[in-house]
N, C-alpha and C positions, 0 to 999 in steps of 0.2 A: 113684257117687252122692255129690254133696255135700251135707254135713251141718253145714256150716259159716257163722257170723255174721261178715260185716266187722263190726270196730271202728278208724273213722275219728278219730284224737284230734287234732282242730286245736289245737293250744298256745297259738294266738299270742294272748294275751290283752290288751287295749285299755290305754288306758292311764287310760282311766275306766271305774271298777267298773260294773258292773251287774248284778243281782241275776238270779239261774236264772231268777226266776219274773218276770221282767219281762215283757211283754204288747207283743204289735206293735203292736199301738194305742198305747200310753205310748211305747216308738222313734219310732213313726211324728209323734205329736202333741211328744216331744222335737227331731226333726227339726226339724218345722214352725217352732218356737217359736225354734230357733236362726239358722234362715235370716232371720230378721226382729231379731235382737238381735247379730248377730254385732260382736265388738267387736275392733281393734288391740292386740296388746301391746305397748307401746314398750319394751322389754327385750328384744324377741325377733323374729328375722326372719320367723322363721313364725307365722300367723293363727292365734290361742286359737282361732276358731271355727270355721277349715279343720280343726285337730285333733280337736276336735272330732267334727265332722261325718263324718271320714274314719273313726274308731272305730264313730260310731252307721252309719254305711254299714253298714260290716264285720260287726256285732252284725243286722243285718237279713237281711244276705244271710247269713250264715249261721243262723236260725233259720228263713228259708225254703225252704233247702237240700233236706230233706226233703219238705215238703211243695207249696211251687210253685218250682220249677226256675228256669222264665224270668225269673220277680220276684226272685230270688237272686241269677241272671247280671247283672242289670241295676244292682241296690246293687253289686255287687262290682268293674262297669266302674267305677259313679260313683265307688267308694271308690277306685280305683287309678287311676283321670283327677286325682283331688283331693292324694292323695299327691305324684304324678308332678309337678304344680305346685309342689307347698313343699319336692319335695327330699328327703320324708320315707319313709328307707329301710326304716322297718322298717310303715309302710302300705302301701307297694308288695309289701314280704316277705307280709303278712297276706293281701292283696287276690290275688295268686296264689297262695297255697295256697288260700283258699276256692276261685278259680275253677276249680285241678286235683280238689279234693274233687267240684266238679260235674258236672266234665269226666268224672270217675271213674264218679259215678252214674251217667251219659247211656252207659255202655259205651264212649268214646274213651282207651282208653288211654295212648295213644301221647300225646295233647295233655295226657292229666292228667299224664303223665312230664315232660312240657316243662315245662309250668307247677310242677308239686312243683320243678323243678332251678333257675327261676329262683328261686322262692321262697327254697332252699337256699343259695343263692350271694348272698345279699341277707345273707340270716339269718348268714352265716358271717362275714359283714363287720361284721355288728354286735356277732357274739359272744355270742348270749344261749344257753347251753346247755339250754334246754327248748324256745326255738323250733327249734334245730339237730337236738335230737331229735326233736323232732314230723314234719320232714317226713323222716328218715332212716325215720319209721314207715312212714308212709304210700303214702311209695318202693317201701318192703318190701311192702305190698300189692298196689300197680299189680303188680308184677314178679309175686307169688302169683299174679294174676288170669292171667295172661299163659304163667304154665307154668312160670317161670323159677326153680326152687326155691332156687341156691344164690346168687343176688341178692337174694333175700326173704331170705333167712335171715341173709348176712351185713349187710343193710340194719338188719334186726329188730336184731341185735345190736347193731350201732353206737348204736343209739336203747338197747337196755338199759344198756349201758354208761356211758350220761350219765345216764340216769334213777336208776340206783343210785346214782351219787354224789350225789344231788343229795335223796336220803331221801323221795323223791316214792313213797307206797304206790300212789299209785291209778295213775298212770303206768308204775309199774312191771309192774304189775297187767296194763296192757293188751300189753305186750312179751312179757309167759310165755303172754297169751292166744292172742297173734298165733303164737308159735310153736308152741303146739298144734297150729293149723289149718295149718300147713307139716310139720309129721310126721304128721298125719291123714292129709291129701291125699297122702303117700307113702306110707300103709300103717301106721306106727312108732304103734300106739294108745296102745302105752304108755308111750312119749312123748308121747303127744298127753296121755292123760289127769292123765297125770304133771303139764304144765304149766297146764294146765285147772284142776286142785284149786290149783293153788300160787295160779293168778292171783283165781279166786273166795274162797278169803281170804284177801286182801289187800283185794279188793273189801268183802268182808264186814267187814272192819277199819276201811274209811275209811266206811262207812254209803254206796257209791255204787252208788246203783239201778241205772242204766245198764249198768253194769258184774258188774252181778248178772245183770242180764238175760240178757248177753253169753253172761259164764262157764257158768251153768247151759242155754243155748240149745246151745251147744258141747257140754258132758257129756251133755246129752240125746242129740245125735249119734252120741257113742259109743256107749253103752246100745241105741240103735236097732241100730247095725251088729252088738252082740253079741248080738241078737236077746233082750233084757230092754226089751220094748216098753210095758211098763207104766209102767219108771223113765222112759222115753225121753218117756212121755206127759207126767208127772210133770213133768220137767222143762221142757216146751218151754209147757206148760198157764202154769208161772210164770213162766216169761221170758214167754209172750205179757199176761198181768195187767201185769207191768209194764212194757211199751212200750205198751199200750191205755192205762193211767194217764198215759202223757208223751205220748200221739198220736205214737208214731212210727212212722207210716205203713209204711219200710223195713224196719222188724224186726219190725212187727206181719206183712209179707205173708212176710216168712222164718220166722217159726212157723206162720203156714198154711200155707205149704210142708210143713213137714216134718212137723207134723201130719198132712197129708194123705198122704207117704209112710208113715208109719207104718200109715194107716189101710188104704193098700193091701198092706202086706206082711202086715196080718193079715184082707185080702180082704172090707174093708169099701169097697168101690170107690165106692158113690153117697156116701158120706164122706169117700172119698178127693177126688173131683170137686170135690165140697162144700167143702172148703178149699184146693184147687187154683184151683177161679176164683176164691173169696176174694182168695187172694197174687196171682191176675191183675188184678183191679182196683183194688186200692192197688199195686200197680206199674204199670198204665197210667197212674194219677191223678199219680203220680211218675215218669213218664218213664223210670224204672231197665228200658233195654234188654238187658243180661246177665240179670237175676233173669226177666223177662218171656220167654226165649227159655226159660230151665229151666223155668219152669209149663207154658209150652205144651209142652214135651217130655216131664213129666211127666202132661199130660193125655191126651195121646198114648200113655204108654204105659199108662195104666190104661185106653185104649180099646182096645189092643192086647189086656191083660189080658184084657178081657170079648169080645173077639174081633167088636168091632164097629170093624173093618179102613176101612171108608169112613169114618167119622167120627175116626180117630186120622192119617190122611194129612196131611189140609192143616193142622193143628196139628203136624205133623213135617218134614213141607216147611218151612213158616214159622220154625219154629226152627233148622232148619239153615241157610238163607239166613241169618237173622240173626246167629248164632255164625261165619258166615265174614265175614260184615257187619264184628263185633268182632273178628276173629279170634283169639275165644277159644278157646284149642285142647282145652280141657277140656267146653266143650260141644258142638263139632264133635265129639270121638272118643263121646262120649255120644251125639247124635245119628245119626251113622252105624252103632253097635252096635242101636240100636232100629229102623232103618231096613231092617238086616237080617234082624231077627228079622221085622218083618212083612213084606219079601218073602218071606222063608221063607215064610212062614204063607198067603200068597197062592199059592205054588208056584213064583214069580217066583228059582229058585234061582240063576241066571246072577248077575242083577241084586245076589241077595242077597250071592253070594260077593265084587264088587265092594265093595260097601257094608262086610262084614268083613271086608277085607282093610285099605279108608283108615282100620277101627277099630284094627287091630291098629299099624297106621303112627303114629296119634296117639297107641295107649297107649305105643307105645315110644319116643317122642319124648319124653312128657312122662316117664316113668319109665327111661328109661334107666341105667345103669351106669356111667355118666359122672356123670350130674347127681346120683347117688346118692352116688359116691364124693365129686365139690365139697361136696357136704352137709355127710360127715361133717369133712372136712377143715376146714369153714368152722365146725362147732364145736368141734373138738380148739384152732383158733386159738383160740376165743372165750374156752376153758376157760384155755387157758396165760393170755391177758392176764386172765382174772379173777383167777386164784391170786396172780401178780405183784402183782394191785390189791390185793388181802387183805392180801398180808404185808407189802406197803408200807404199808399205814393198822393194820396191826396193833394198834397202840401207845394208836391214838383209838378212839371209842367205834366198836365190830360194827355193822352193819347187821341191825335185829334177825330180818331176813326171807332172812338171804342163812344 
């Protein structure tokens, strides 16, 4: 069962401010206004108003990221066609990591891999140590989503490792987040939870909402699996308040989720349903095929629950096509464990031992003894180069968080 929020942190920040609460309409009519005033620098090879133009792209598509996909795709061609003309590396760098952020929501891994490593190799040439961490993050995710736990992990750390030095709390904030949800998803709770409180305040330090959301969406998680479903409620009630205050669609339908599993582990099922199709229609509305394939699997299994078998199939059909679609291997062995349970349930036992056998295949792929032992190995490394980092900056001011 996952209980877990992506936090996607794009770094790459423009090179003209713009305020959180700036409005598509005020992008869209700044747009407007500069395709018709655009002016030469004679001091400079490249077009003040191709820079321009290439930053307000980038600020569009990524605020439509979440909520229309296509219209995101479409700024983030323009921004990285507009780059590619001036030359200018580090809007090429910005322009593909949006499009792998997108590539990420639409369920293509593999392409938002491609695109994070160009980004990466852009970024690396230019040298800026917060866009070099930003996609070392976000790398660490693709690979989470993917199974790959000791690529996440050691991705995650490469990204914390810049962030410390660099006194960033909220940044840092999302690296103890991120590696929560990779000892979660291995079982290690208390590790998970351990990095979960660290990274909610630091959140709490920098006043960042977002990242409140995140952190307590996560703790919630835990609380649910330790069967304390009241705290579990508690906390996923406030993470959803605050993504319903920023409209964000993605994490608004990840607290109906798990809302809804809560409401079926304590066998409130037309509750459960209730916040199950919720997270199914703001993830249709957003295109997020991974998230869309867990609701319907989770509708499925609360139709399982109430033992209404004809109506939990083709909600389980559809989610395993789709999870081999992505070839997420974590919703595939989920998939086929509930597949078995209702041929069981049907009497279909042939069929069902098939079904639990490709479960038992994917749980030991993704948990295996290998990937468990790279784990720890990838942070005994991480711990030796932090101690080296401490006692080498000894002398300067502590990191007041480390």
């Amino acid at each position: 069962m996952r209980f877990l929020l992506l936090l996607i942190f794009l770094t790459a920040f423009s090179r003209v401010c713009f305020s959180q609460n700036t409005t598509i309409d005020s992008l869209e009519n700044e747009l407007q206004l500069l395709h018709t005033t655009k002016v030469k620098s004679a001091n400079n090879s490249c077009d003040i108003g191709d820079t321009l133009e290439i930053n307000i792209l980038y600020q569009l598509s990524k605020t439509y990221r979440e909520s229309d996909p296509e219209k995101a795709q479409l700024y983030a061609n323009q921004s990285l066609a507009l780059a590619q003309k001036n030359s200018n590396k580090k809007g090429q760098a910005d322009a593909y990591h949006n499009m792998a952020a997108i590539q990420y929501n639409n369920g293509d891994y593999d392409k938002s891999l491609e695109l994070y490593n160009l980004s990466l190799t852009l970024r690396n040439q230019i040298g800026n140590k917060k866009d070099i961490a930003g996609s070392y993050l976000n790398i660490a995710l693709v690979y989470w989503d993917k199974g790959n736990f000791p690529e996440a992990l050691s991705n995650n750390f490469k990204a914390l490792k810049l962030y410390e030095t660099m006194n960033d709390k909220t940044l840092t904030a999302g690296c103890y987040n991120n590696l929560g949800m990779i000892y979660d998803d291995q079982g290690n709770q208390a590790q998970a939870i351990k990095n979960y409180l660290f990274a909610l305040k630091l959140f709490e330090d920098a006043n960042d909402a977002k990242g409140i959301s995140i952190a307590t969406f996560n703790i919630g998680g835990i609380y649910d699996s330790k069967g304390a479903f009241d705290k579990a409620l508690e906390n996923y009630t406030r993470s959803l308040k605050l993504n319903e205050e920023a409209n964000d669609k993605k994490n608004m339908a990840q607290c109906f989720n798990n809302i809804g599993e809560t409401n079926a582990k304590l066998k409130l099922f037309d509750k459960a349903l209730e916040n199950f199709n919720r997270a199914l229609k703001l993830n249709n509305e957003i295109n997020n095929r991974n998230s869309i394939t867990y609701n319907k699997l989770n509708i499925a299994r609360t139709y399982i629950e109430q033992k209404k078998y004809s109506a939990a199939f083709p909600f389980l059909t559809d989610a395993l096509s789709m999870a081999q679609e992505l070839d997420d291997a974590d919703n595939i062995m989920e998939c086929h464990h509930a597949m078995s349970i209702l041929d069981s349930a049907k009497g279909n036992f042939a069929q069902s031992m098939v079904h639990y056998k490709l479960y038992i295949d994917y749980r030991d792929k993704l948990f295996n003894e290998t990937n468990t032992k790279k784990l720890v190995e990838t942070q005994m490394l991480y711990e030796f180069d932090k101690e080296n980092l401490l006692q080498k900056h000894s002398r300067k001011k502590k990191m007041p968080w480390l």
